[in-house]
DOKE-526954 format. One record per residue (C-alpha): x, y, z. Coordinates in steps of 0.02 Angstrom, whole numbers, padded with zeros to 5 digits, always signed. Layout:
XYZ
...
***
This chain:
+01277+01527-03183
+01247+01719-03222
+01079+01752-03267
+01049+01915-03372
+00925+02047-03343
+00839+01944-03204
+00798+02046-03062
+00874+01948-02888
+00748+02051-02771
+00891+02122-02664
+00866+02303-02610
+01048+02428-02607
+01020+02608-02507
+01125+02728-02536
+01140+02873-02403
+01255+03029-02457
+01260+03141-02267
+01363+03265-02213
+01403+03306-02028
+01500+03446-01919
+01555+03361-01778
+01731+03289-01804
+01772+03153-01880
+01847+03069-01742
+01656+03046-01657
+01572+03017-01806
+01699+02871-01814
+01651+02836-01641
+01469+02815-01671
+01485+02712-01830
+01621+02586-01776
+01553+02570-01572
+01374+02612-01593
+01292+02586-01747
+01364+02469-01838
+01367+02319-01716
+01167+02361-01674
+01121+02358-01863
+01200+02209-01896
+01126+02114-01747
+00967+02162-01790
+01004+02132-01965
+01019+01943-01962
+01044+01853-02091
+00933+01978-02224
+01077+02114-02207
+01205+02083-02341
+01298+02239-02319
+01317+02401-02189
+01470+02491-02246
+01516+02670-02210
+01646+02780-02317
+01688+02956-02246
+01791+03110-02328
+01826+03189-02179
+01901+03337-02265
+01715+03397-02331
+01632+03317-02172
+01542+03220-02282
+01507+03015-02304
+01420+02883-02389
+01331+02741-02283
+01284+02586-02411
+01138+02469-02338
+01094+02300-02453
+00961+02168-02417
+00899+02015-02476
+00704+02105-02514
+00618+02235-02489
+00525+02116-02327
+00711+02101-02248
+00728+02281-02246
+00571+02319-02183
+00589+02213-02044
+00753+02290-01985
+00687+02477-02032
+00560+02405-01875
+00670+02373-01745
+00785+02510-01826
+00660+02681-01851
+00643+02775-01681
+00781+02679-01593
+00922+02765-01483
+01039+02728-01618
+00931+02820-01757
+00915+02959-01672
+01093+02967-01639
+01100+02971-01830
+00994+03090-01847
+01086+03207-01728
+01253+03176-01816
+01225+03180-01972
+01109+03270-02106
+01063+03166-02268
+01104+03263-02419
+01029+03102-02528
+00932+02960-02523
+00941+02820-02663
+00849+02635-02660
+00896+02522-02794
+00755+02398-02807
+00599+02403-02740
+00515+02421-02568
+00365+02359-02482
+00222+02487-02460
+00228+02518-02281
+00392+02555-02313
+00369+02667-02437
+00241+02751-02313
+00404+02764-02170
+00523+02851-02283
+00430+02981-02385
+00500+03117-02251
+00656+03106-02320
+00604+03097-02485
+00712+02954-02552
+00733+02911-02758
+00678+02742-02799
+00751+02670-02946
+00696+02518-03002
+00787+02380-03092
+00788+02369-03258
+00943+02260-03334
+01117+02174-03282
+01165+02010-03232
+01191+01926-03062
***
């Protein structure tokens, strides 16, 4: 049964980056690296790690969803400083930062380097 304008408490990031090296180890990294270590520490709270690249501008789009604002906290944790991260971090340079829902205040706290926009929900149906 849909529901409207009930907020479901699951969290969507949105991460616009753009890199220069080629695409070929970007691809690397995502496919052999990062994405099988986010999704086992993800667990069950992860819904959804999915890149999308446009290797022609060097740019991409990583979309993160969880079940709350606790699940992603708990894998930004195990996540934040990790080999993997700063592989990220190396790679790629985050042009945007978007959370759809809310987060918990500690990690709030985490993220205000990179200076994300927090939209909060306001209407749909689920």
């Amino acid at each position: 049964i849909m529901e409207l304008n009930t907020d479901s408490g699951h969290v969507t990031v949105i991460i616009d980056v753009s890199f220069t090296e080629s695409p070929e180890v970007v691809t690397a990294f995502i496919r052999d690296e990062q994405t099988p270590f986010i999704v086992n520490q993800g667990g069950d709270q992860l819904e959804r790690f999915e890149w999308y690249l446009d290797e022609d501008s060097q740019s991409g789009t990583l979309i993160e969803a969880f079940h709350s604002p606790a699940a992603w906290e708990i894998l930004a944790d195990k996540v934040l400083g990790s080999p993997v991260n700063i592989r990220f971090g190396e790679l790629f340079t985050v042009n945007n930062f978007t959370v759809l829902g809310g987060l918990t205040p500690k990690l709030n706290e985490k993220l205000q380097a990179m200076n994300p926009q927090i939209k909060s929900y306001v209407g749909g149906a689920c």
